[in-house]
mmCIF file of the N, C-alpha and C atoms, coordinates in Angstrom:
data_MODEL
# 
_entry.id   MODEL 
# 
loop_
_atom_site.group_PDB 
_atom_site.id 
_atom_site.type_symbol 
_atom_site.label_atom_id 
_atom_site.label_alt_id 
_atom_site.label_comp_id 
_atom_site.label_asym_id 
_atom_site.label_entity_id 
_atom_site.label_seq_id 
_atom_site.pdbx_PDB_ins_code 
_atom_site.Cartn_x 
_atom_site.Cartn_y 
_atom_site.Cartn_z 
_atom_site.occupancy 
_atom_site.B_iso_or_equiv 
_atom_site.pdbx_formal_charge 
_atom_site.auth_seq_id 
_atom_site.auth_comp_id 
_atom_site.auth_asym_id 
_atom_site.auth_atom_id 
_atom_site.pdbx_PDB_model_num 
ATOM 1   N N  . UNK A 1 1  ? -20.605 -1.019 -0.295 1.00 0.00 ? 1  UNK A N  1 
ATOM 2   C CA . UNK A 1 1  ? -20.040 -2.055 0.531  1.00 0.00 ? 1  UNK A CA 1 
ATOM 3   C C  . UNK A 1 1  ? -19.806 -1.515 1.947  1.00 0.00 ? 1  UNK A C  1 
ATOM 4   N N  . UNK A 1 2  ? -20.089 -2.800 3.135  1.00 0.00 ? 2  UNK A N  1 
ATOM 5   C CA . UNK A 1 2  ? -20.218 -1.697 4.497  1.00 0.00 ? 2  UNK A CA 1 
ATOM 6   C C  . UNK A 1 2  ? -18.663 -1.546 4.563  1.00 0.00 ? 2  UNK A C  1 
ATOM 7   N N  . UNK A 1 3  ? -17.486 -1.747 3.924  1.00 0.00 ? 3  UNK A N  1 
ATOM 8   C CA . UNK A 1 3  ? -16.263 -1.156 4.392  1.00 0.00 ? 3  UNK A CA 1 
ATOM 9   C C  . UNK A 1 3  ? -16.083 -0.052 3.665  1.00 0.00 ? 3  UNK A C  1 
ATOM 10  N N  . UNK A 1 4  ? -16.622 0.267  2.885  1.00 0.00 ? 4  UNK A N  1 
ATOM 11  C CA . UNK A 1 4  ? -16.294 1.966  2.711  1.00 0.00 ? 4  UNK A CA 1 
ATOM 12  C C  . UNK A 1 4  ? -16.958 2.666  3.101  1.00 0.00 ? 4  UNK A C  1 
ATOM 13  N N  . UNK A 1 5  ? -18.568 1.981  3.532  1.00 0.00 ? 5  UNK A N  1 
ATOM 14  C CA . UNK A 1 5  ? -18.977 3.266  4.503  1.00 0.00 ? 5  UNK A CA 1 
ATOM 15  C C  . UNK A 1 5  ? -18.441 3.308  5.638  1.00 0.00 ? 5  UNK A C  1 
ATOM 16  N N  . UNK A 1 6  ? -18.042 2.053  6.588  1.00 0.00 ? 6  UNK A N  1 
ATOM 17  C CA . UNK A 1 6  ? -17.022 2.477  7.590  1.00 0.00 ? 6  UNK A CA 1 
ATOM 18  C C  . UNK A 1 6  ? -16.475 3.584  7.155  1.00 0.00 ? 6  UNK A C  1 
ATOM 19  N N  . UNK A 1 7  ? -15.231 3.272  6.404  1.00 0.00 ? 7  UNK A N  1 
ATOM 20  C CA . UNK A 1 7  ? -14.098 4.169  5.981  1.00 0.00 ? 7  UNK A CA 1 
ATOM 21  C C  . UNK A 1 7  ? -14.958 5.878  5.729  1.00 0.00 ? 7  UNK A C  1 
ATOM 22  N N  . UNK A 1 8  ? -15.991 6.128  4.875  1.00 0.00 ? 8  UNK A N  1 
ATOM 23  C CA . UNK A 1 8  ? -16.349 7.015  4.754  1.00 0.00 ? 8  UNK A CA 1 
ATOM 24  C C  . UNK A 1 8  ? -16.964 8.041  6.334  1.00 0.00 ? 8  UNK A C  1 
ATOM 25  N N  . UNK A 1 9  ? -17.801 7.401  6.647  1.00 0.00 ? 9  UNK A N  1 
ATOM 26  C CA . UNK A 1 9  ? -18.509 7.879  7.834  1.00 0.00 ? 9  UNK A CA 1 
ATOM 27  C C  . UNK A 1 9  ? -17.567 8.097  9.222  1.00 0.00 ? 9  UNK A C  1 
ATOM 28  N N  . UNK A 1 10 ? -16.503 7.244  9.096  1.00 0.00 ? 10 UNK A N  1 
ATOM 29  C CA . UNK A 1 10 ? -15.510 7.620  9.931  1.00 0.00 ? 10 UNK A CA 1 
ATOM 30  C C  . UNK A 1 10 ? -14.346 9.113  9.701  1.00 0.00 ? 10 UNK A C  1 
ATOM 31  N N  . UNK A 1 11 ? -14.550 8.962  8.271  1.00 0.00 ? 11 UNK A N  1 
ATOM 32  C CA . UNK A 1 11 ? -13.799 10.062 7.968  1.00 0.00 ? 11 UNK A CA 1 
ATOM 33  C C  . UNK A 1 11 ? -14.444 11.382 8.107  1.00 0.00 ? 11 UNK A C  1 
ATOM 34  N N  . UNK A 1 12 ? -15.747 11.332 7.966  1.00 0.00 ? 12 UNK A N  1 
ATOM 35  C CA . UNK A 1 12 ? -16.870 12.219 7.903  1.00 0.00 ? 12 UNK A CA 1 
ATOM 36  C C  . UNK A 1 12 ? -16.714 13.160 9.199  1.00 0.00 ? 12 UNK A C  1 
ATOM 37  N N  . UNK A 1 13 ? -16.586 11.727 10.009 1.00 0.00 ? 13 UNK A N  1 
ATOM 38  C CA . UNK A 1 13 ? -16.288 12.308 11.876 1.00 0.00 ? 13 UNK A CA 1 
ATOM 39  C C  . UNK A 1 13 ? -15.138 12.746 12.430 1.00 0.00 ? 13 UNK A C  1 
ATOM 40  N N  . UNK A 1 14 ? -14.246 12.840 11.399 1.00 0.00 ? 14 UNK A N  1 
ATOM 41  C CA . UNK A 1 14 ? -13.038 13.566 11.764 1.00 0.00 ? 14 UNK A CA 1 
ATOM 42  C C  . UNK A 1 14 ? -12.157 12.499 12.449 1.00 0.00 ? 14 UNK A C  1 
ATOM 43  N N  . UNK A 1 15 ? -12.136 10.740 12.998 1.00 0.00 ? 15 UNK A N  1 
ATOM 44  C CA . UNK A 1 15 ? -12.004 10.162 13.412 1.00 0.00 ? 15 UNK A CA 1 
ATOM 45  C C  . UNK A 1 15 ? -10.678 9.249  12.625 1.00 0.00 ? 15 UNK A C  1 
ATOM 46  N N  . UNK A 1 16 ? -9.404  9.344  13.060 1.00 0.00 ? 16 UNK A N  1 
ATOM 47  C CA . UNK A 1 16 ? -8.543  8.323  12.872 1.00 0.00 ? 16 UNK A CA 1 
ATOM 48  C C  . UNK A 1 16 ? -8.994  6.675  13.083 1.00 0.00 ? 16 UNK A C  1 
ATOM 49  N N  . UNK A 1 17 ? -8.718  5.972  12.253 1.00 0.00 ? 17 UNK A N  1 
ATOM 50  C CA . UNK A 1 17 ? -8.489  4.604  12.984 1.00 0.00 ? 17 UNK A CA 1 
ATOM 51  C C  . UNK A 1 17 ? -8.253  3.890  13.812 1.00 0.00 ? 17 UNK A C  1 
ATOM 52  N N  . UNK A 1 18 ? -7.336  4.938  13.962 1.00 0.00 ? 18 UNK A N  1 
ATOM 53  C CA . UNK A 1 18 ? -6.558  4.448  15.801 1.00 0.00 ? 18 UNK A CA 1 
ATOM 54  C C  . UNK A 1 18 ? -7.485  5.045  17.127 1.00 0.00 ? 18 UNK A C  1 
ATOM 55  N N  . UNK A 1 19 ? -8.229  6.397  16.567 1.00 0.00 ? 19 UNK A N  1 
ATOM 56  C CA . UNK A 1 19 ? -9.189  6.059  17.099 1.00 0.00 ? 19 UNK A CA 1 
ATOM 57  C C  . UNK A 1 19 ? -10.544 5.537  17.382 1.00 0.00 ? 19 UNK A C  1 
ATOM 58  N N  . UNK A 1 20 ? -10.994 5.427  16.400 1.00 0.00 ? 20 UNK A N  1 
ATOM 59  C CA . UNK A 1 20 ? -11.941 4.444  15.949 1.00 0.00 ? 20 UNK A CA 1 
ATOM 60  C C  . UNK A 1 20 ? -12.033 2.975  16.917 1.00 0.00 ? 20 UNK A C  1 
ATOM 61  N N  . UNK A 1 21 ? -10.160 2.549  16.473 1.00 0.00 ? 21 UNK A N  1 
ATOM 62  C CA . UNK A 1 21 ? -10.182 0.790  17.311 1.00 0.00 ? 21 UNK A CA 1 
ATOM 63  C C  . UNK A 1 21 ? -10.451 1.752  18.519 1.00 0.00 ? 21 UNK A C  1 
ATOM 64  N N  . UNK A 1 22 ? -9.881  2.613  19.231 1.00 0.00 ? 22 UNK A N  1 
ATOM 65  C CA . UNK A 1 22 ? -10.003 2.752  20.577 1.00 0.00 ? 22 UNK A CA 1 
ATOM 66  C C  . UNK A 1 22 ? -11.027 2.774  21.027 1.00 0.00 ? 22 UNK A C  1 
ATOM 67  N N  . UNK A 1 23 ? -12.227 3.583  20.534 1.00 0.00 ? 23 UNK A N  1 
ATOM 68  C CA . UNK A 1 23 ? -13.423 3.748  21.011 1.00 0.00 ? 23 UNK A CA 1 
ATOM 69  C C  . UNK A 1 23 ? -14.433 2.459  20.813 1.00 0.00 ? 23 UNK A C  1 
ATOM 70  N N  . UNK A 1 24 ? -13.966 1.887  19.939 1.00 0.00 ? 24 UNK A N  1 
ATOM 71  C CA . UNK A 1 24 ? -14.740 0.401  19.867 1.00 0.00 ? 24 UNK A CA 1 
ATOM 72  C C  . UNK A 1 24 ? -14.077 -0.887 20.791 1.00 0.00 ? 24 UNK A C  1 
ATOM 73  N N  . UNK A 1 25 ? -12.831 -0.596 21.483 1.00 0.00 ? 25 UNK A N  1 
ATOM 74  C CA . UNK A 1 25 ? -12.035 -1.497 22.026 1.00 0.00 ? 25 UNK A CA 1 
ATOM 75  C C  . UNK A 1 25 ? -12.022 -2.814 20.978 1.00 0.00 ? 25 UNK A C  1 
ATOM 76  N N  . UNK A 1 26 ? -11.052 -2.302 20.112 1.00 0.00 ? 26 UNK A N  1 
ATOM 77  C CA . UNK A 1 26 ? -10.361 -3.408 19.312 1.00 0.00 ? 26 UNK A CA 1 
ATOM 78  C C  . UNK A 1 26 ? -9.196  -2.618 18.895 1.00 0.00 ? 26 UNK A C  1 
ATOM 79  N N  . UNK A 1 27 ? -8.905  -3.358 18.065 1.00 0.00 ? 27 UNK A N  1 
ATOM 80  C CA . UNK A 1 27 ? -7.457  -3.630 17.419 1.00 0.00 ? 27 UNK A CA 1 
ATOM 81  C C  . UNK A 1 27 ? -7.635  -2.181 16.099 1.00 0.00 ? 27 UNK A C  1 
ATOM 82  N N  . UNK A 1 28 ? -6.354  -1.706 16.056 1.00 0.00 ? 28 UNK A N  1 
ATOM 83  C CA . UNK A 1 28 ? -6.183  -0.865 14.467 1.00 0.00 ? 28 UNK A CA 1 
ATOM 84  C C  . UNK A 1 28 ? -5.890  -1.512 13.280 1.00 0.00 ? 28 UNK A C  1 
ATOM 85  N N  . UNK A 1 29 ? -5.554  -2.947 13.768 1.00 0.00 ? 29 UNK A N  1 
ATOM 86  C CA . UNK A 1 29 ? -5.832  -4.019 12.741 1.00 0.00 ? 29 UNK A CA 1 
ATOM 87  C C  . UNK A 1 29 ? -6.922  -4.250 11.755 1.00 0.00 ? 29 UNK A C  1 
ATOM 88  N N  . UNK A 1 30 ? -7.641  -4.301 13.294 1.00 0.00 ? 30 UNK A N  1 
ATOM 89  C CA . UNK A 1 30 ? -9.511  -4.679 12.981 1.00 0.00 ? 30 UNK A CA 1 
ATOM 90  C C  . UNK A 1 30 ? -10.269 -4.005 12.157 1.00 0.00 ? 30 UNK A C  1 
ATOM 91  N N  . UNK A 1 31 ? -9.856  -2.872 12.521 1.00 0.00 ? 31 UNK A N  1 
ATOM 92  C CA . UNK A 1 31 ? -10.288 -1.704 11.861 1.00 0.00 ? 31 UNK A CA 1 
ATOM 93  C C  . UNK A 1 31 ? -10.140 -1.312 10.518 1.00 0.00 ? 31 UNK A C  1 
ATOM 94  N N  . UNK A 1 32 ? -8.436  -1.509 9.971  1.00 0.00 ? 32 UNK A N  1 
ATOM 95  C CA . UNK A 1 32 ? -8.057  -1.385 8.886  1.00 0.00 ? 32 UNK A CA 1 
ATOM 96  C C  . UNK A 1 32 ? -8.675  -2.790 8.001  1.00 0.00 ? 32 UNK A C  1 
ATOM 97  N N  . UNK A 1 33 ? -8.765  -3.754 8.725  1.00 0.00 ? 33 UNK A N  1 
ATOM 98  C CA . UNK A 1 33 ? -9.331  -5.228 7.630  1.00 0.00 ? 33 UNK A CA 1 
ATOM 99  C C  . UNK A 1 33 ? -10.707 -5.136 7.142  1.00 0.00 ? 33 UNK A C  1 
ATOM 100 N N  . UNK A 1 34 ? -11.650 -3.896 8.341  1.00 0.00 ? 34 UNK A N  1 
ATOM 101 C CA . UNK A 1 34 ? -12.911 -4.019 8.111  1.00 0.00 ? 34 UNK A CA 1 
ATOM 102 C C  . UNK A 1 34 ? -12.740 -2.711 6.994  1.00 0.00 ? 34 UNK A C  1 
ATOM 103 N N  . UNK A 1 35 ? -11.981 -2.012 6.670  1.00 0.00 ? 35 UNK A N  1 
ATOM 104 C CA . UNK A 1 35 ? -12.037 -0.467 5.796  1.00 0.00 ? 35 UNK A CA 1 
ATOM 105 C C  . UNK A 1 35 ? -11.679 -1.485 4.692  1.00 0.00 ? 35 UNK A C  1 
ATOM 106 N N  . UNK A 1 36 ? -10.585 -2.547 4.643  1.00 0.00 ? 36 UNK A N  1 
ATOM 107 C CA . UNK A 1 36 ? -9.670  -3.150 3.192  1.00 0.00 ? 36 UNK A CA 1 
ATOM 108 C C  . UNK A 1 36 ? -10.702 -4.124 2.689  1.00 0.00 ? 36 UNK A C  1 
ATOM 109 N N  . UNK A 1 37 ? -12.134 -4.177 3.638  1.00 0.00 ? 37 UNK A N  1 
ATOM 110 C CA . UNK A 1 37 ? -12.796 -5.578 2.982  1.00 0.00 ? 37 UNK A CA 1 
ATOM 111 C C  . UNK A 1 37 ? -12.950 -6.918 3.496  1.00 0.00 ? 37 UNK A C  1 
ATOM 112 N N  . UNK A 1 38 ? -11.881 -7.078 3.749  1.00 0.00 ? 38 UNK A N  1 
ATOM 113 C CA . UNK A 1 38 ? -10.997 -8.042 4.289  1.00 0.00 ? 38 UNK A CA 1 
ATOM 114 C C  . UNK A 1 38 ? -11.471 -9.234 5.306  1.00 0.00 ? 38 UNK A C  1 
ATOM 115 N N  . UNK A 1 39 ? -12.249 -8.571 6.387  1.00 0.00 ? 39 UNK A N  1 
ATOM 116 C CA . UNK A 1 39 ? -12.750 -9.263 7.678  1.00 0.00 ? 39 UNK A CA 1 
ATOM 117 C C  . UNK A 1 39 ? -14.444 -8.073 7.577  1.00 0.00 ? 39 UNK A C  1 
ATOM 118 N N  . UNK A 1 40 ? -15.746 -9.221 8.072  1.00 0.00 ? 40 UNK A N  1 
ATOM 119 C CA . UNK A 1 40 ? -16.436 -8.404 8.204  1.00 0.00 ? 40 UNK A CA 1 
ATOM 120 C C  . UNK A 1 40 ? -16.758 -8.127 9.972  1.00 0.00 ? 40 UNK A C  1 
ATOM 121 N N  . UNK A 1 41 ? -17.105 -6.806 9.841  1.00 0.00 ? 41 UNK A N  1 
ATOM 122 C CA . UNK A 1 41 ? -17.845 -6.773 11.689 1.00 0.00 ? 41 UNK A CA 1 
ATOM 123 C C  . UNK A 1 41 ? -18.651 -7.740 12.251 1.00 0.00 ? 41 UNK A C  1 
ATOM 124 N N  . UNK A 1 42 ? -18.537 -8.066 13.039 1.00 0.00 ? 42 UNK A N  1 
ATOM 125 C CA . UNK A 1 42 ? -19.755 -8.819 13.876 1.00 0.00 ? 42 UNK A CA 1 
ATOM 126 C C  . UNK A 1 42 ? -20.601 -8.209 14.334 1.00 0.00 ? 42 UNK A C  1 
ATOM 127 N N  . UNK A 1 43 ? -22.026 -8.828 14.443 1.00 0.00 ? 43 UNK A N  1 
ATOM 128 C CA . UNK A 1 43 ? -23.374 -7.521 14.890 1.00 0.00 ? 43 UNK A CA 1 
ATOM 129 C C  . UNK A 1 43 ? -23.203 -6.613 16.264 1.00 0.00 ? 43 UNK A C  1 
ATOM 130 N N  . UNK A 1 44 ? -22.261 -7.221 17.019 1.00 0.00 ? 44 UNK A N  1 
ATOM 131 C CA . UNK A 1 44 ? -22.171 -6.841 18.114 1.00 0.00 ? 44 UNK A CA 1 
ATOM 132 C C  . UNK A 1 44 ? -21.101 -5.364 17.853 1.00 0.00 ? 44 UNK A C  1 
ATOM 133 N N  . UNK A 1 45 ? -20.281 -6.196 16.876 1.00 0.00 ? 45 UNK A N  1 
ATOM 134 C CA . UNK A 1 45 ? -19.136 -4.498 16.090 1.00 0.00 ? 45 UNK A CA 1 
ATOM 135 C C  . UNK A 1 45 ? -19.653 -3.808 15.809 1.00 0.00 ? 45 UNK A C  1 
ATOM 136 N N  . UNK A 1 46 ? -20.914 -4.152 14.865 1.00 0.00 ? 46 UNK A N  1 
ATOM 137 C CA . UNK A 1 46 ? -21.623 -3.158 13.826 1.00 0.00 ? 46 UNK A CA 1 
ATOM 138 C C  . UNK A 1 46 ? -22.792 -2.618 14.415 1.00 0.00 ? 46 UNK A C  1 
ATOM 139 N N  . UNK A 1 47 ? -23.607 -2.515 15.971 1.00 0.00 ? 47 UNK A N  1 
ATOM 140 C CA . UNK A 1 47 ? -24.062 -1.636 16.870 1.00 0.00 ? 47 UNK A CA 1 
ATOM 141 C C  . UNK A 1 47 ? -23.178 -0.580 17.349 1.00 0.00 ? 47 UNK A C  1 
ATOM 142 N N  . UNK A 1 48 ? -22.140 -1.292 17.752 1.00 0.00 ? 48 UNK A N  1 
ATOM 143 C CA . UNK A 1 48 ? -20.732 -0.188 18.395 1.00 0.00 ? 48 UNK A CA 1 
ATOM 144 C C  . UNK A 1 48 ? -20.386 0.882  17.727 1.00 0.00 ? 48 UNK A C  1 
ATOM 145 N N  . UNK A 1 49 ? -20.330 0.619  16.421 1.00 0.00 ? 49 UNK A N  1 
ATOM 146 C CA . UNK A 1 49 ? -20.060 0.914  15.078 1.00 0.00 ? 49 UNK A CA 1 
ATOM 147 C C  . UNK A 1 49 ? -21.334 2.530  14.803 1.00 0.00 ? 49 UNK A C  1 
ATOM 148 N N  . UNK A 1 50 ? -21.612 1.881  15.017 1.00 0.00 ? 50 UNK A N  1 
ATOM 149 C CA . UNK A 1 50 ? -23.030 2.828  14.650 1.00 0.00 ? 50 UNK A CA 1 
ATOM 150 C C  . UNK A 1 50 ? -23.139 4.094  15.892 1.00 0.00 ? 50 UNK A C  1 
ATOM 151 N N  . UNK A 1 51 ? -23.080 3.565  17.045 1.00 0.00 ? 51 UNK A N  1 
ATOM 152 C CA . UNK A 1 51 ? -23.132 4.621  18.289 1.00 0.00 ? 51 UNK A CA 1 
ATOM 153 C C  . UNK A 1 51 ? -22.100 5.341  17.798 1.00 0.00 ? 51 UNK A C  1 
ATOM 154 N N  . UNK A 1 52 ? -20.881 5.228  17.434 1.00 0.00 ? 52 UNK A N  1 
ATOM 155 C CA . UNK A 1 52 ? -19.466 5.688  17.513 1.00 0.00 ? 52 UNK A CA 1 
ATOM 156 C C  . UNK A 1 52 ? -19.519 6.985  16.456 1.00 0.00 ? 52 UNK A C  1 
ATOM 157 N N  . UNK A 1 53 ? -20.313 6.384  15.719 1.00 0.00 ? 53 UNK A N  1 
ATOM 158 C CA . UNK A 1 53 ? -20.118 7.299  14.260 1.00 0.00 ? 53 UNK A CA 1 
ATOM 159 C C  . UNK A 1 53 ? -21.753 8.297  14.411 1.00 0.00 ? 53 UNK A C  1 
ATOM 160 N N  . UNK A 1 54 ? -22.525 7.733  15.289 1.00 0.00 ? 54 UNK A N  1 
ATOM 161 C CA . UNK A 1 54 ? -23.768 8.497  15.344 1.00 0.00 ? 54 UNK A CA 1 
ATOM 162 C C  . UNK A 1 54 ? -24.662 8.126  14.146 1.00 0.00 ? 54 UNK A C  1 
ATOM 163 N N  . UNK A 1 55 ? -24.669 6.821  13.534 1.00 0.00 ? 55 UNK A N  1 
ATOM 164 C CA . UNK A 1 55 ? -25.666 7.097  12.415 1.00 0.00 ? 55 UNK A CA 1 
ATOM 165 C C  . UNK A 1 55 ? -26.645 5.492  12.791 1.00 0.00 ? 55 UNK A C  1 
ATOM 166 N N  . UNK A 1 56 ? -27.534 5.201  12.238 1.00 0.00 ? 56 UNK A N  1 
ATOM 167 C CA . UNK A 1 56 ? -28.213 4.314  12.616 1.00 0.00 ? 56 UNK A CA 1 
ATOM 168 C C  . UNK A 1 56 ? -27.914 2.956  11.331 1.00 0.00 ? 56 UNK A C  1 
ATOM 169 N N  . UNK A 1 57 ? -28.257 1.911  12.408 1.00 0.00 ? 57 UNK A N  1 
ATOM 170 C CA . UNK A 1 57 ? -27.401 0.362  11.926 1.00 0.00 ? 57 UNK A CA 1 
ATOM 171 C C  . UNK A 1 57 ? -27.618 0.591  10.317 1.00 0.00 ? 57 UNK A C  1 
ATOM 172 N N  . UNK A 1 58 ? -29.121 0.588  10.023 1.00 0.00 ? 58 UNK A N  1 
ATOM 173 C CA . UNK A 1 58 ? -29.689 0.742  8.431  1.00 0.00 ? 58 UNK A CA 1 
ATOM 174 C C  . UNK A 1 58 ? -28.225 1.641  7.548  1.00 0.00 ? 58 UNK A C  1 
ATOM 175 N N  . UNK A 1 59 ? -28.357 2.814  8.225  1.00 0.00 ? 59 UNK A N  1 
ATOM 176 C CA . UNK A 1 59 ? -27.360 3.575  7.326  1.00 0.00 ? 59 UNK A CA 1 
ATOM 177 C C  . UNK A 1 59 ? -25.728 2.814  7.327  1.00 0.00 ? 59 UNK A C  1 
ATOM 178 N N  . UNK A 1 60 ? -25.146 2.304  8.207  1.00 0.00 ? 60 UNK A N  1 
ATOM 179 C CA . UNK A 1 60 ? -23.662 1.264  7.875  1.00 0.00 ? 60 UNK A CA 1 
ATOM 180 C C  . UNK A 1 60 ? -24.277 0.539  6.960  1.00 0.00 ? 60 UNK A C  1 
ATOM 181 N N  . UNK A 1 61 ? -25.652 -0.344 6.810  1.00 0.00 ? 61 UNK A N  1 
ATOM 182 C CA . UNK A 1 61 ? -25.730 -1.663 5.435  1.00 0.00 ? 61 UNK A CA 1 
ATOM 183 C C  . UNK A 1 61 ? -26.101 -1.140 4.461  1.00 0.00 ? 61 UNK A C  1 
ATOM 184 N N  . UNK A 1 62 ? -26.221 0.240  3.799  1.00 0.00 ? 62 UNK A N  1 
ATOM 185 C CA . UNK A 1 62 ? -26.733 0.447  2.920  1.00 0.00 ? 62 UNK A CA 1 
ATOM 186 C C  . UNK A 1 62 ? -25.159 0.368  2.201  1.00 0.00 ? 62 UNK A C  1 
ATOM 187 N N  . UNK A 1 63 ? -25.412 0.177  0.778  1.00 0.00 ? 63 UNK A N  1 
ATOM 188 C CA . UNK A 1 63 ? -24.544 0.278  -0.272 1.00 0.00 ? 63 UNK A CA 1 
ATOM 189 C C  . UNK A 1 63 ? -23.648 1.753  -0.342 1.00 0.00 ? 63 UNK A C  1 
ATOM 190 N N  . UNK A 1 64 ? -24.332 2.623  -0.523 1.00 0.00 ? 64 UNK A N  1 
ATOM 191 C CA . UNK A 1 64 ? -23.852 3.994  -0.100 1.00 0.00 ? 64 UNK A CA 1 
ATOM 192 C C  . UNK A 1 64 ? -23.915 4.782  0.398  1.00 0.00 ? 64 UNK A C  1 
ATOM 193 N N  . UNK A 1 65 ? -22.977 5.603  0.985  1.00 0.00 ? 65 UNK A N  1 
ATOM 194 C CA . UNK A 1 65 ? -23.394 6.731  1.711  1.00 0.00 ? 65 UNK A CA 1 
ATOM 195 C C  . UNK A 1 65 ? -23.208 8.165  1.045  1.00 0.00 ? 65 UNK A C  1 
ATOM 196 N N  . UNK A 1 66 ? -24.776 8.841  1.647  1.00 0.00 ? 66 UNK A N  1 
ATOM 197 C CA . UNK A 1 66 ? -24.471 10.415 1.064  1.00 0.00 ? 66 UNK A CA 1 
ATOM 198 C C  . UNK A 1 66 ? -23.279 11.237 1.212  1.00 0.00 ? 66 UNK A C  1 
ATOM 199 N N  . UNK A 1 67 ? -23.315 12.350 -0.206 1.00 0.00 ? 67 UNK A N  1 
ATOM 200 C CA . UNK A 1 67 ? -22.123 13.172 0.156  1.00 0.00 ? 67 UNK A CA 1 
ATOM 201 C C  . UNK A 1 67 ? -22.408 13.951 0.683  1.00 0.00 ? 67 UNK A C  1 
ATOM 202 N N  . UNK A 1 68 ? -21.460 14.400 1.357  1.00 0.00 ? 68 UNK A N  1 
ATOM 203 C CA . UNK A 1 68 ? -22.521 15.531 2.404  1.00 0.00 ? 68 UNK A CA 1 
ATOM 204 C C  . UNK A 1 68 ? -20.969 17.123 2.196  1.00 0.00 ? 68 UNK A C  1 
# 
């Protein structure tokens, strides 16, 4: 599901939430609804999304992400 690879790939990067919203300019709200499920990204999030974390769009929609 793409909210745990959020959650995963963000964690991967050593990256808080809080900074996460920062670098995407949103909310730690936003952030936490898109990790809980909750709310999905918009395509325009989920490019941002992708620069931020360094991995390419394909790898956020896949079902899972490697352990690394």
């Amino acid at each position: 599901m793409l909210n745990e690879v959020i959650r995963t790939l963000r964690k991967r990067r050593g990256l808080t939430q809080e900074q996460l919203a920062e670098y995407l300019g949103v909310s730690v709200m936003t952030v936490r609804r898109w990790e809980w499920g909750e709310r999905m990204p918009d395509v325009d999030a989920i490019r941002k999304i992708s620069q931020v974390l360094e991995v390419p769009i394909s790898e956020l929609l896949t079902e899972t992400t490697k352990e690394s």
